[in-house]
C-alpha positions as CSV (number, residue, x, y, z in Angstrom):
1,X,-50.1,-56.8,41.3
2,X,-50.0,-53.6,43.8
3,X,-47.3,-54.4,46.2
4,X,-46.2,-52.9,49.7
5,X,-42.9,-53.6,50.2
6,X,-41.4,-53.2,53.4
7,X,-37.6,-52.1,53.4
8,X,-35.5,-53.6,55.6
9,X,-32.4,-50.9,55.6
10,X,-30.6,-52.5,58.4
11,X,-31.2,-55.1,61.4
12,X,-29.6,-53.0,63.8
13,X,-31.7,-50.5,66.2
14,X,-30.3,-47.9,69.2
15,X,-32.8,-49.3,71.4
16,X,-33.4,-52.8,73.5
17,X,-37.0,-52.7,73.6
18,X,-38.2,-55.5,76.0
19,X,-40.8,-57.1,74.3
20,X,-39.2,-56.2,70.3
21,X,-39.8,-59.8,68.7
22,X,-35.7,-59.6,67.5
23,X,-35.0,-60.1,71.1
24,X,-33.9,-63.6,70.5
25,X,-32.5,-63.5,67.1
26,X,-28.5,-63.2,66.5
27,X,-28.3,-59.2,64.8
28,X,-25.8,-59.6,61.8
29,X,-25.1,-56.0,62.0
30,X,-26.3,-55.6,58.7
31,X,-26.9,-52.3,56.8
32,X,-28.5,-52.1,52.8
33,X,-25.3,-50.8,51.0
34,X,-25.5,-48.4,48.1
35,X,-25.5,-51.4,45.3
36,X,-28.2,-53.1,47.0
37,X,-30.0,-49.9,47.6
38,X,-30.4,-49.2,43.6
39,X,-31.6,-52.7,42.7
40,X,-34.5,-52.7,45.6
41,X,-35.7,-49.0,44.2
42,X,-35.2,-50.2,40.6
43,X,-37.5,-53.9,41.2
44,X,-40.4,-52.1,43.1
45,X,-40.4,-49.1,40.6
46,X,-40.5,-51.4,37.4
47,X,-43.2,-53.8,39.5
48,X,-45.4,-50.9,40.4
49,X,-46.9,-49.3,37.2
50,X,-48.8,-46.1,38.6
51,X,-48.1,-45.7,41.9
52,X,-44.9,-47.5,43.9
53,X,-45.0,-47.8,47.3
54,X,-41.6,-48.0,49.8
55,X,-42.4,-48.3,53.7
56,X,-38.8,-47.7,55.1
57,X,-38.5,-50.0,58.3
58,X,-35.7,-51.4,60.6
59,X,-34.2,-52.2,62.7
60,X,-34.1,-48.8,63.2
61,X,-34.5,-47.0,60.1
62,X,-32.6,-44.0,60.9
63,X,-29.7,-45.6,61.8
64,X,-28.3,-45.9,57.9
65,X,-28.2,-42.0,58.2
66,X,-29.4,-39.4,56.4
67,X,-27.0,-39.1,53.3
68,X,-28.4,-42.9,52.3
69,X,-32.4,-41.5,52.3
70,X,-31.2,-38.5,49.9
71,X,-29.6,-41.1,47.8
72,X,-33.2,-42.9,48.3
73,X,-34.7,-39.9,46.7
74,X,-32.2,-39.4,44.0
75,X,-32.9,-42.7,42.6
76,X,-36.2,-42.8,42.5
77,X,-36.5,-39.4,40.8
78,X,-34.1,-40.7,38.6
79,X,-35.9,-44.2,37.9
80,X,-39.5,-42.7,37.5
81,X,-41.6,-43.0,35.1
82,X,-43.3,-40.2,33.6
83,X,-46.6,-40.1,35.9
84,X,-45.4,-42.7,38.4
85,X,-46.1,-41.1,42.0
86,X,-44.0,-42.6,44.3
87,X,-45.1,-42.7,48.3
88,X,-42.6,-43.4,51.0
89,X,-43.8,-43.5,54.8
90,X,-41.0,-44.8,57.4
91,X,-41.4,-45.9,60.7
92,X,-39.1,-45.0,63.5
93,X,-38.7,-45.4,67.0
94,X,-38.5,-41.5,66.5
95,X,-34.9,-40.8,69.3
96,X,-33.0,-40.1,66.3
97,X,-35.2,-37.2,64.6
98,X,-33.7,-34.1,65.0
99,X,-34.3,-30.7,62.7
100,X,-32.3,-31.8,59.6
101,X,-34.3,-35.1,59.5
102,X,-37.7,-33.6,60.1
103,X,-36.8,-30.6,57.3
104,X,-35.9,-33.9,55.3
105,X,-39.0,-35.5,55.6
106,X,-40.8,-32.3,55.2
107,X,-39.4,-31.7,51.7
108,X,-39.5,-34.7,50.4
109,X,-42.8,-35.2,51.6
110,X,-42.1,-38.6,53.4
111,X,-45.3,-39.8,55.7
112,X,-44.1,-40.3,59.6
113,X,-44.8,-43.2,61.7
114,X,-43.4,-43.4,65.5
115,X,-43.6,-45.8,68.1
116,X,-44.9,-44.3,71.0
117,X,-46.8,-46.2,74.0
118,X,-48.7,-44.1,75.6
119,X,-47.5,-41.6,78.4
120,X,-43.9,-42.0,79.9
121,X,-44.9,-44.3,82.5
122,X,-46.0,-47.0,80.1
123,X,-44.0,-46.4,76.9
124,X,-40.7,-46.4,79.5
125,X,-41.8,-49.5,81.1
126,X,-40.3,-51.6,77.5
127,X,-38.9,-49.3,75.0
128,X,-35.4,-48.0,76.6
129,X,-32.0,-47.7,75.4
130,X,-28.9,-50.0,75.3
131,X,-28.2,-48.7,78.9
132,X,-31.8,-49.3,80.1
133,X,-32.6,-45.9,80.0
134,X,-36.7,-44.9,79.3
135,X,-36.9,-43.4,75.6
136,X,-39.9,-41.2,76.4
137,X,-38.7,-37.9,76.5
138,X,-36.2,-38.1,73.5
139,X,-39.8,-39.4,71.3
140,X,-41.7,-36.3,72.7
141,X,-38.7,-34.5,71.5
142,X,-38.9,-35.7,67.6
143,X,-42.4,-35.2,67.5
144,X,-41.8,-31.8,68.3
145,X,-38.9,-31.3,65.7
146,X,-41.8,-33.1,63.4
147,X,-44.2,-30.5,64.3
148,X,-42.2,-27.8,63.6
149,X,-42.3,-28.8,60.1
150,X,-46.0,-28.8,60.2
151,X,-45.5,-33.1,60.2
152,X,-47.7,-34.7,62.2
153,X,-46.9,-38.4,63.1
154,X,-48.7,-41.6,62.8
155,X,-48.7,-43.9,66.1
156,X,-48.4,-46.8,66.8
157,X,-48.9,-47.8,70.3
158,X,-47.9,-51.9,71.2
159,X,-50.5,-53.0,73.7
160,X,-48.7,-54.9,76.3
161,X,-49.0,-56.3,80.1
162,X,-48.5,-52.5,81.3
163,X,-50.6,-50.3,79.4
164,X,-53.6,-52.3,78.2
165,X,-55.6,-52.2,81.4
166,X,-55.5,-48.2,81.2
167,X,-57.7,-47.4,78.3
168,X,-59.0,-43.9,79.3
169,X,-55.7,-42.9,80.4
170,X,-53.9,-44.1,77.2
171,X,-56.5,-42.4,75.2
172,X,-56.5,-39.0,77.0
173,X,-52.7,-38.9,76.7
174,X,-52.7,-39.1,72.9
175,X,-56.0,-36.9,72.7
176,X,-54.8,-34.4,75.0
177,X,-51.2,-34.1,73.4
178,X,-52.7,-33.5,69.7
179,X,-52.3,-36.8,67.9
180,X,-54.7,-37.5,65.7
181,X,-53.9,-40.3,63.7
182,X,-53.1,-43.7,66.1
183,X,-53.1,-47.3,66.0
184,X,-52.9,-49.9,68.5
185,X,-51.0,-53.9,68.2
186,X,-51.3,-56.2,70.5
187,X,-48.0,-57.7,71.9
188,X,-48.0,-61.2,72.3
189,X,-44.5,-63.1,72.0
190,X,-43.4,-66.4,73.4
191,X,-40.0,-67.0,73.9
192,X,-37.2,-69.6,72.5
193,X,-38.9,-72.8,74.5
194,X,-42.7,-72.0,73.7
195,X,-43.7,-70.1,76.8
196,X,-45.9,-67.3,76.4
197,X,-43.8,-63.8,77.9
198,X,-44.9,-62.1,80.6
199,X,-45.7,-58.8,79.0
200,X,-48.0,-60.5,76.6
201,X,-51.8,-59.8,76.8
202,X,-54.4,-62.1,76.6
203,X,-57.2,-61.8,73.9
204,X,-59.5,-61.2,76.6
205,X,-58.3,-57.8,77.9
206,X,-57.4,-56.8,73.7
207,X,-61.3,-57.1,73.5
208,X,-61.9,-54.8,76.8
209,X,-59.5,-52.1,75.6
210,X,-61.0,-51.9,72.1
211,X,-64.4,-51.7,72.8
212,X,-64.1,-49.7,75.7
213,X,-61.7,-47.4,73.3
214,X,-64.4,-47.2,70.5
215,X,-67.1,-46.4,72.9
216,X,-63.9,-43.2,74.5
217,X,-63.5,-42.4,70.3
218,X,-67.3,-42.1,70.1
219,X,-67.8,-40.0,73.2
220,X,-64.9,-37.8,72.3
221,X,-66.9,-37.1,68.6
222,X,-63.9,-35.7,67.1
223,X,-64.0,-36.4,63.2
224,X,-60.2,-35.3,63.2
225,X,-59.2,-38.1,64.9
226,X,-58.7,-41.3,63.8
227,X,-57.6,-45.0,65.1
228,X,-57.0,-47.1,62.7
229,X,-58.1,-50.2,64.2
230,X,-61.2,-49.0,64.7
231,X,-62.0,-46.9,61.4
232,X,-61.1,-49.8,59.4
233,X,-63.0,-52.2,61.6
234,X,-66.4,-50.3,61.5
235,X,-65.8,-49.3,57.5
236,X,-65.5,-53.1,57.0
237,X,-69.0,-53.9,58.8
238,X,-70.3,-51.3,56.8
239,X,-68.8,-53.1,53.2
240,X,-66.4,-51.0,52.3
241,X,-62.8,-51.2,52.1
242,X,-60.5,-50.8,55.0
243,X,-57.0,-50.0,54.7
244,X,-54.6,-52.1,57.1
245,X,-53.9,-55.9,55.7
246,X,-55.3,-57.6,59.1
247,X,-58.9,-56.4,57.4
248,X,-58.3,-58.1,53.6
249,X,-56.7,-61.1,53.4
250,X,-53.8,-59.5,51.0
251,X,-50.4,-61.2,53.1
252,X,-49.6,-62.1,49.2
253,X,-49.1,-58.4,48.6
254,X,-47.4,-57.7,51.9
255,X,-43.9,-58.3,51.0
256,X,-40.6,-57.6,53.0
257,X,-37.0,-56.6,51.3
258,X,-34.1,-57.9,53.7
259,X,-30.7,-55.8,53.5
260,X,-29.2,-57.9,51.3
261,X,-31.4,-57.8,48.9
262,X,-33.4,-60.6,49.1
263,X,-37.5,-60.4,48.5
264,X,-39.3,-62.3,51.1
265,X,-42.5,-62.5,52.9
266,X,-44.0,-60.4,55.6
267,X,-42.2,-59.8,58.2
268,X,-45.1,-60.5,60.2
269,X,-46.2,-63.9,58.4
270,X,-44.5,-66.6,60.9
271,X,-43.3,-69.6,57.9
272,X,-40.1,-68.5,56.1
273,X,-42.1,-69.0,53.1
274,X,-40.2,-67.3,50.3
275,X,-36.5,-66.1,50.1
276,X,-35.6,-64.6,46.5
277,X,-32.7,-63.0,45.5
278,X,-33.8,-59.5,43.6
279,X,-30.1,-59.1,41.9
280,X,-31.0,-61.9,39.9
281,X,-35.1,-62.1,39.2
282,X,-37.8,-59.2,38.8
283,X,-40.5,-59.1,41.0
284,X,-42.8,-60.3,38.3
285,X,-40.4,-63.4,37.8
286,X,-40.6,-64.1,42.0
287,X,-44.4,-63.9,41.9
288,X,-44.6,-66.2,38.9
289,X,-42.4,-69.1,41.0
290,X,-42.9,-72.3,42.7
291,X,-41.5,-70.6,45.6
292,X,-44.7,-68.0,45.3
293,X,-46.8,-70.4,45.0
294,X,-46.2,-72.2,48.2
295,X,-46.3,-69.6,49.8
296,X,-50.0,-68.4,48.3
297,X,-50.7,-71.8,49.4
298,X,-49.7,-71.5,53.0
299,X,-52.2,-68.4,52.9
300,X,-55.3,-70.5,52.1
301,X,-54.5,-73.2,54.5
302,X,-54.2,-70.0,57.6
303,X,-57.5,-69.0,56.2
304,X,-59.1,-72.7,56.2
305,X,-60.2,-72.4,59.4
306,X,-62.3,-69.2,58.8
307,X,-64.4,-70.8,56.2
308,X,-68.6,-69.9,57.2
309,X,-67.3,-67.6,60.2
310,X,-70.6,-64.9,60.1
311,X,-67.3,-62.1,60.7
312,X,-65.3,-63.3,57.9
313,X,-66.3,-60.6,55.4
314,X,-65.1,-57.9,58.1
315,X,-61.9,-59.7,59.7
316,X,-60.7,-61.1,56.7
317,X,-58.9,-63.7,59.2
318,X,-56.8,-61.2,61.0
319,X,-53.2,-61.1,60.6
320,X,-51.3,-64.6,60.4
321,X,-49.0,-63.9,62.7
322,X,-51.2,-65.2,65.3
323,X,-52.4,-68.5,64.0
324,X,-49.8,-70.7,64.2
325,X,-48.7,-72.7,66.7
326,X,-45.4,-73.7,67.8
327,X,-45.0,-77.1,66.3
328,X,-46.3,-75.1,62.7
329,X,-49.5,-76.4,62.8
330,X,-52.2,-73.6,61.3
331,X,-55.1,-73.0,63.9
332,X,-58.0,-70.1,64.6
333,X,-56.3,-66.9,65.0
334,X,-55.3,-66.0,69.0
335,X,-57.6,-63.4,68.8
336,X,-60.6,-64.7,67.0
337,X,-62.4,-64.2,69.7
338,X,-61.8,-61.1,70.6
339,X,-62.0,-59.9,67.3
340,X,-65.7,-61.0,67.0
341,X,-66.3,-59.0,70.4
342,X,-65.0,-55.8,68.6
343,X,-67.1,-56.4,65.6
344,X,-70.5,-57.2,67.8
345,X,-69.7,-54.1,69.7
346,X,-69.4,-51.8,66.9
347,X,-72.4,-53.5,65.0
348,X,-74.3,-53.1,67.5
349,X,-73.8,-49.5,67.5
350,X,-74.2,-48.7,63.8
351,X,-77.7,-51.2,64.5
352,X,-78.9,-48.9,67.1
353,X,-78.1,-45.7,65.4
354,X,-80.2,-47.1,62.1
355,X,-83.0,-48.2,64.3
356,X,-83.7,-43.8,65.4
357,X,-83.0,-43.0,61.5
């Protein structure tokens, strides 16, 4: 089984973003130590036969320093086998990078996401510092350290109660600042007692930025740049194969590595489904367990509800994250709807540009 395992290094982050979805959780202050470090490379490189995958994620992953990623690299040149390629991304908040990490990344040829909300006036409005201080500038200032090393960053851009009225502007920003590679989540949270949080959005204006953002993308008819949302929703109408999990149904390969060492589900799937310990099983011996099982089966009951749904082939149910409620009942994802206005939008396009062919 291909698996993309998301490394947990460490719980603890520089920043206090308002809407992160740790907000109400108690941080243990944990960080992967060097033990821990070798078991995690060693499991996913003997799981992965020709290509082994290691998303590096936090907390914020930059926090564990640099000396513990050039151990990172050390052991997985040391572990490889012969015609193994081995592909680490890592996603950062992106204050931290300075030269030495973007040199790092540039030699070891590590793939760059950054969290990044649009211009300063949006992105500053959530993602600040311990003091409450915006983070915009010091992110401009890492992608430029990036840059500099001919590395140009993902983004990923959270949709909240701020930005997601302000499509054009959002787009222009990125467009105009050279990114060319951006994706877009929606930010909806509730908090301790059920209520939804005020910088959530509803599906309704999700459906009005996309669409309005596909018909921007299409107007701008730049084949260099790419939103992922959208690429992978229109290559999915067309029957091929998109790449981001909230396209394909694949939560079972979407698997998250704590900091102690444990293998459990995605971070985004909302059951504690599956906690394993990897200093005592393979991979291969978690995904042969009960434990597994249960949790395979908590993916077909999220995807019940989808069952004759005209979209189905294209949404592939949408991430799980959004489908269950509160008291842990499974119901139609939060964004169903929406979702099918995005596809209809974009069919209706590819329809009309077949119909002068």
């Amino acid at each position: 089984m291909c698996l993309y395992p998301c490394l947990m290094v460490s719980d603890v982050c520089n920043l206090r973003c308002g809407y992160c979805y740790y907000r109400h959780q108690v941080v243990q202050n944990e960080k992967m130590n060097d033990q821990v470090l070798e078991i995690v490379i060693h499991r996913i490189m003997e799981a992965s036969r020709d290509m082994a995958f290691f998303c590096w994620h936090g907390g914020e992953p930059l926090i564990v320093g640099l000396d513990f990623y050039q151990k990172v690299v050390a052991l997985q040149n040391q572990l490889r086998a012969s015609g193994q390629q081995i592909i680490n991304s890592i996603q950062t908040n992106g204050t931290l990078i300075d030269k030495e990490w973007a040199k790092f990344f540039y030699l070891h040829d590590f793939q760059v996401g950054l969290s990044l909300d649009g211009p300063g006036e949006y992105h500053d409005l959530y993602r600040v510092d311990r003091n409450g201080r915006g983070t915009f500038a010091r992110v401009m200032q890492g992608v430029e350290y990036l840059r500099r090393e001919k590395i140009e960053p993902g983004i990923l851009a959270v949709l909240h109660a701020g930005n997601v009225s302000n499509p054009e502007r959002i787009f222009r920003f990125f467009v105009d600042n050279g990114f060319r590679y951006f994706d877009f989540k929606p930010c909806y949270e509730r908090d301790p007692a059920g209520n939804v949080e005020p910088f959530s959005i509803t599906p309704e204006v999700y459906a009005e930025f996309m669409t309005t953002l596909f018909d921007l993308w299409l107007a701008e008819n730049n084949p260099e740049i790419t939103i992922l949302n959208l690429e992978d929703a229109v290559a999915a109408i067309m029957g091929k194969q998109p790449s981001s999990c909230q396209y394909r149904a694949i939560c079972q390969h979407m698997v998250t590595m704590s900091p102690d060492g444990y293998l459990e589900v995605c971070e985004c799937f909302p059951k504690e489904a599956l906690r394993e310990p990897l200093q005592k099983k393979t991979v291969k011996e978690i995904i042969d367990s009960e434990a597994y099982r249960d949790y395979l089966y908590e993916i077909e009951r999220a995807m019940e509800i989808c069952k004759g749904c005209k979209w189905l082939y294209a949404c592939g149910g949408g991430c799980p994250k959004y489908s269950l409620l509160s008291g842990g009942d499974w119901h139609r994802n939060l964004f169903c709807q929406a979702r099918q206005r995005v596809f209809r939008h974009i069919k209706d396009h590819i329809d009309s540009i077949a119909g002068r062919i």
